[in-house]
C-alpha positions in Angstrom: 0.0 0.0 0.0 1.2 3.6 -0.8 2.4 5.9 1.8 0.7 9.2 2.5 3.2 12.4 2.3 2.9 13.3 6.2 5.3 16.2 6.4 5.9 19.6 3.7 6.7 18.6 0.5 5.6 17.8 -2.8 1.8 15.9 -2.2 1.9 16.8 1.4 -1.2 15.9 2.8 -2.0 18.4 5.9 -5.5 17.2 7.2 -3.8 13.5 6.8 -0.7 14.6 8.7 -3.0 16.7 11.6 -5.0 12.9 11.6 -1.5 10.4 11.7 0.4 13.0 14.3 -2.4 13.4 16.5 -2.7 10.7 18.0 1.2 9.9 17.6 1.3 12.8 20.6 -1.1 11.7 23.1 1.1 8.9 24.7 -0.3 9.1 28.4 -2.2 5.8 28.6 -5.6 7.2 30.3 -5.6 10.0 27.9 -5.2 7.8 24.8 -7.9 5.1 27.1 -10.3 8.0 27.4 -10.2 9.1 23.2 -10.5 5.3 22.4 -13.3 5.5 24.6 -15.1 8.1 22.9 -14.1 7.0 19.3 -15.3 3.3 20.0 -18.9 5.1 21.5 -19.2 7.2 18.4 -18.7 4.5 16.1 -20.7 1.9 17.6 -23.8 4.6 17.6 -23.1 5.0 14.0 -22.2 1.7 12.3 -23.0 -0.6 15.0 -21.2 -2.3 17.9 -19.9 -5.6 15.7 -21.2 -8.0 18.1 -23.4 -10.2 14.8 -19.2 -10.7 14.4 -18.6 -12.2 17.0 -18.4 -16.2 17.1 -19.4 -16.8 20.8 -16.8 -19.5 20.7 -14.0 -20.4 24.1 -11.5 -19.9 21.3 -12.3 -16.2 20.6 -13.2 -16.3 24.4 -8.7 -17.2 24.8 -7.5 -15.2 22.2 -9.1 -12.3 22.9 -7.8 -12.4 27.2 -4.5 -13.3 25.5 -4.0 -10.5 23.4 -5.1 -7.9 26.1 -3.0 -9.0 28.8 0.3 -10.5 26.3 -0.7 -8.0 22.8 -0.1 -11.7 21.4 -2.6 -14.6 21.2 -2.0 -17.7 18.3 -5.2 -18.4 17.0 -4.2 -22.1 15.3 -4.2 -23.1 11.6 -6.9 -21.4 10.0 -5.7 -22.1 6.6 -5.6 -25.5 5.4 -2.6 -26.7 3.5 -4.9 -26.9 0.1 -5.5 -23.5 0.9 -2.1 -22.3 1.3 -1.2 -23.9 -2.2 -3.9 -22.6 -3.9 -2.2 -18.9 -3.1 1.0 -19.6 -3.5 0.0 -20.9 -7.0 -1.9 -17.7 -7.9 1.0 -15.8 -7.1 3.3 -17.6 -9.2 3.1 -15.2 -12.0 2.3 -11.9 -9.7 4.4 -8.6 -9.8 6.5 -7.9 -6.4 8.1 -4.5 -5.7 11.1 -4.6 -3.8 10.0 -2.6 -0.6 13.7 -0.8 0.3 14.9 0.1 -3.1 13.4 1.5 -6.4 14.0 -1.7 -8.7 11.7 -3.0 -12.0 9.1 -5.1 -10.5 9.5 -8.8 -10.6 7.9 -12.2 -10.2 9.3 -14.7 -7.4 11.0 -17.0 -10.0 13.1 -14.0 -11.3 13.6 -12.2 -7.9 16.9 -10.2 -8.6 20.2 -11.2 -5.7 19.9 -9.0 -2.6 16.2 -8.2 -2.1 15.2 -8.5 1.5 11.8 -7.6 1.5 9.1 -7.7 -1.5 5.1 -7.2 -1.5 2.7 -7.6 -4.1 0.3 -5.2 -5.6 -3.3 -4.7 -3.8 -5.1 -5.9 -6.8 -3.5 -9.0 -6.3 -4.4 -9.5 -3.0 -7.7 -8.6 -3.3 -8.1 -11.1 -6.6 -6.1 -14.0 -4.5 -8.3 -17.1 -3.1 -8.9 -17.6 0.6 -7.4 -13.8 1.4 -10.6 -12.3 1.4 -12.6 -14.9 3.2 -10.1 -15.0 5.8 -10.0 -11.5 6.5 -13.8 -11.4 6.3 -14.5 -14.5 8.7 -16.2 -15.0 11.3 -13.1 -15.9 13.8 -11.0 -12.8 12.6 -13.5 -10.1 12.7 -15.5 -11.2 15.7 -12.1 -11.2 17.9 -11.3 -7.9 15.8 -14.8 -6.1 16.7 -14.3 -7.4 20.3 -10.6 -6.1 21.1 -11.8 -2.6 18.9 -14.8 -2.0 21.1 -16.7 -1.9 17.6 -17.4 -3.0 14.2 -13.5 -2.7 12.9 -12.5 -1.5 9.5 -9.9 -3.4 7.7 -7.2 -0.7 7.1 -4.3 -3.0 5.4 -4.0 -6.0 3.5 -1.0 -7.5 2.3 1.0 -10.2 1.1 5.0 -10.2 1.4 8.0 -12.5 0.9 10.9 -11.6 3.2 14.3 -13.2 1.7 17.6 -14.7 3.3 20.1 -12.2 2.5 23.4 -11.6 3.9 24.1 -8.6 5.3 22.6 -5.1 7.3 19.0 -6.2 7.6 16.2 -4.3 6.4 14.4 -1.8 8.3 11.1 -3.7 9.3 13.9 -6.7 10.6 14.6 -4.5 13.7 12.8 -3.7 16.9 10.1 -1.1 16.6 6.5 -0.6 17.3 4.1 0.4 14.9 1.7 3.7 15.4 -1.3 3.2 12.7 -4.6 4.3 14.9 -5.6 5.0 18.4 -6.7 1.6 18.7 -6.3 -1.4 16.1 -4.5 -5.1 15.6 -3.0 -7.0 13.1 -3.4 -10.6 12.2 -0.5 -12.7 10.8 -0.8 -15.6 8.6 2.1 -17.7 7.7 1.7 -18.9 3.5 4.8 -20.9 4.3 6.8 -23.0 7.1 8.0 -20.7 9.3 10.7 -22.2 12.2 13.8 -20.0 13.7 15.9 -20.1 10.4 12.5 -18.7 8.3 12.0 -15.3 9.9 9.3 -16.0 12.7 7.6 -12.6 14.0 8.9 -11.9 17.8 6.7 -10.0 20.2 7.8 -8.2 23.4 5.1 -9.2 25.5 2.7 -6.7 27.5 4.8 -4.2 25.6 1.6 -3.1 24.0 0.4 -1.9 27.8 3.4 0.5 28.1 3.4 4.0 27.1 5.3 4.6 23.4 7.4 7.3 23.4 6.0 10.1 20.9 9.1 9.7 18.4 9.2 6.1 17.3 12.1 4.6 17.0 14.4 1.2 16.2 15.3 -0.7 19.2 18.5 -2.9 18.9 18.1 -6.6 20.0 20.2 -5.9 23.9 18.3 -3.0 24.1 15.1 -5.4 24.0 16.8 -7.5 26.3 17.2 -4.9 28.7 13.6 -3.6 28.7 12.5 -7.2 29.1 14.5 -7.4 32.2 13.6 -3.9 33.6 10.2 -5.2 33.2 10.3 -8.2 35.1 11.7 -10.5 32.2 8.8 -9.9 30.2 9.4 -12.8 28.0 10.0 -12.2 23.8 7.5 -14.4 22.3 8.5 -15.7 18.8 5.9 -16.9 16.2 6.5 -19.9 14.9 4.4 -23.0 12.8 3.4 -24.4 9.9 2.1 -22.9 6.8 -1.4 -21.6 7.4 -1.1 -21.1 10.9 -2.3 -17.5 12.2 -1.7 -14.9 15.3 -3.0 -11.8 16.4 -0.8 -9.0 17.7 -1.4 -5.8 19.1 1.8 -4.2 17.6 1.8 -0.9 19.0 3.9 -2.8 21.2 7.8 -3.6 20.3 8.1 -6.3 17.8 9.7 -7.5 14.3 9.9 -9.8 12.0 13.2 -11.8 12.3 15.3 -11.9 9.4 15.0 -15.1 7.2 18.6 -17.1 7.6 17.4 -20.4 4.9 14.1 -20.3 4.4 12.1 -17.4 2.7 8.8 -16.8 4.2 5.3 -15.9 2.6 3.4 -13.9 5.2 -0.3 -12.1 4.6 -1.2 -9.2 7.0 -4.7 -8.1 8.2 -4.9 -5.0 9.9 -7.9 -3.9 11.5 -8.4 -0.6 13.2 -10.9 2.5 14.4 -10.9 4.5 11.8 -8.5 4.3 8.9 -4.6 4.2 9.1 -3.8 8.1 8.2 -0.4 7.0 7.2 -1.3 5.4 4.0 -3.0 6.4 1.0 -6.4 4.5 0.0 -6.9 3.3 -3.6 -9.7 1.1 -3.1 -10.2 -2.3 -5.6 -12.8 -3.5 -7.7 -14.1 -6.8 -6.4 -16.6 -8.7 -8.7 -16.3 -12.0 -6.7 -19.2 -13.9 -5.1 -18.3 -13.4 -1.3 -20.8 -11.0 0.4 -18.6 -8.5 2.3 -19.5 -5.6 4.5 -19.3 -2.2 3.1 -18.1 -0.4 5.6 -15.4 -3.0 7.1 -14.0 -3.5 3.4 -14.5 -0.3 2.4 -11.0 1.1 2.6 -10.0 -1.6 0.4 -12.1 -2.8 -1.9 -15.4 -1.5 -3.7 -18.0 -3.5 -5.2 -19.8 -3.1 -8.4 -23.4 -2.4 -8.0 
């Protein structure tokens, strides 16, 4: 997805920026509490609380305690193996953009030497099997609506290949907590076998509890290892399993995605929010498939034909 321009300069976006860097500043936990607080009661007067999302099930019942109190919770294999394939096969002949240097787009068969991290094109996540019916299921939304305090809005959706690459590590391979609403989560899915040497997501955890500091920053891995231990060993939980299996994390808290050493990985990212993520710019896609999706969750991604 395309980043907004947040600060002067050609296609700055003010109004966006006033959005994004508002509520970058408010970093006291009760204030920020109280403003989700409002927000959540404003929404849920307007477009309804979400609950007809919810599953009523023990397992959304877990997951949902988990991620408050850890900002982690694994929600299992929610994509089957045939699944998996079917995605990886429709990606086969799909354009990636390298995400940390200007480069001619490429397929995965043909990705040039030293490309770290590559996503593909919206379009293409959008027209891929199973992405859509995941994002839009039952599990995912209910324990999305439940954590929000309202009907959620998917605010980014993406499919990435991180690579094993020698060298400095890219920028999303270090430390650092995200800042994309007041209030919002992401889901992981793995599209491959991810073990230590594939570049499994690691997760500070109750970090999400702790007040972010208003500049963000990149943490190195002691200086993780010292805030663990300042915080009572607060232990780093790493993401691991096989292809298909899922997690949500609250990553306003500190986290990254390890750095592949063999394997490459094939991760899709659901992120669903309050309102929408001010730091990117929305270029919704045509979707003509069968699936009935809600409007207003999908509507910062897709649009359907009448």
């Amino acid at each position: 997805m395309e980043y907004a321009q947040l600060k002067p300069g050609r296609r700055f976006a003010p109004v966006r920026s006033l959005l994004y860097f508002s509520q970058r500043l408010v970093t006291q936990p009760a204030l920020r509490r109280l403003v989700v607080h409002t927000l959540t009661g404003a929404l849920r007067l307007r477009h309804g609380s979400g609950t007809e999302l919810h599953g009523g099930h023990a397992e959304e019942a877990a997951a949902l305690g988990a991620l408050r109190r850890n900002g982690y919770a694994p929600l299992g294999k929610l994509l089957s193996s045939e699944q998996c394939a079917a995605i990886r096969t429709y990606l086969q002949d799909k354009l990636l953009t390298d995400r940390d240097r200007e480069r001619t787009p490429f397929v995965l068969a043909h990705a040039p030497h030293g490309v770290r991290v590559a996503d593909y094109h919206l379009r293409d996540v959008v027209a891929c099997p199973h992405i859509l019916a995941l994002a839009n299921g039952t599990p995912l939304l209910g324990l999305a609506a439940r954590y929000l305090g309202c009907k959620p809005t998917i605010s980014a959706l993406g499919l990435r290949w991180s690579f094993p690459v020698a060298g400095r590590d890219s920028d999303l391979q270090a430390f650092h907590r995200d800042a994309e609403d007041w209030r919002y989560l992401k889901v992981l899915a793995y599209l491959t076998d991810v073990d230590l040497d594939a570049g499994p997501h690691v997760f500070l955890s109750g970090s999400h509890l702790a007040p972010a500091p208003a500049r963000l920053r990149y943490y190195s891995d002691a200086a993780v290892a010292d805030i663990a231990a300042h915080h009572g060993a607060a232990p780093l939980l790493t993401a691991t399993g096989p292809h298909g299996f899922c997690f949500a994390v609250d990553t306003a808290g500190i986290h990254k995605g390890t750095a592949p050493r063999v394997l490459p990985r094939l991760m899709l990212q659901i992120q669903y929010s309050l309102l929408p993520a001010y730091a990117y710019c929305y270029a919704p896609e045509t979707y003509d498939g069968a699936l009935p999706l809600d409007p207003y969750v999908n509507r910062l991604i897709v649009r359907q034909r009448r």
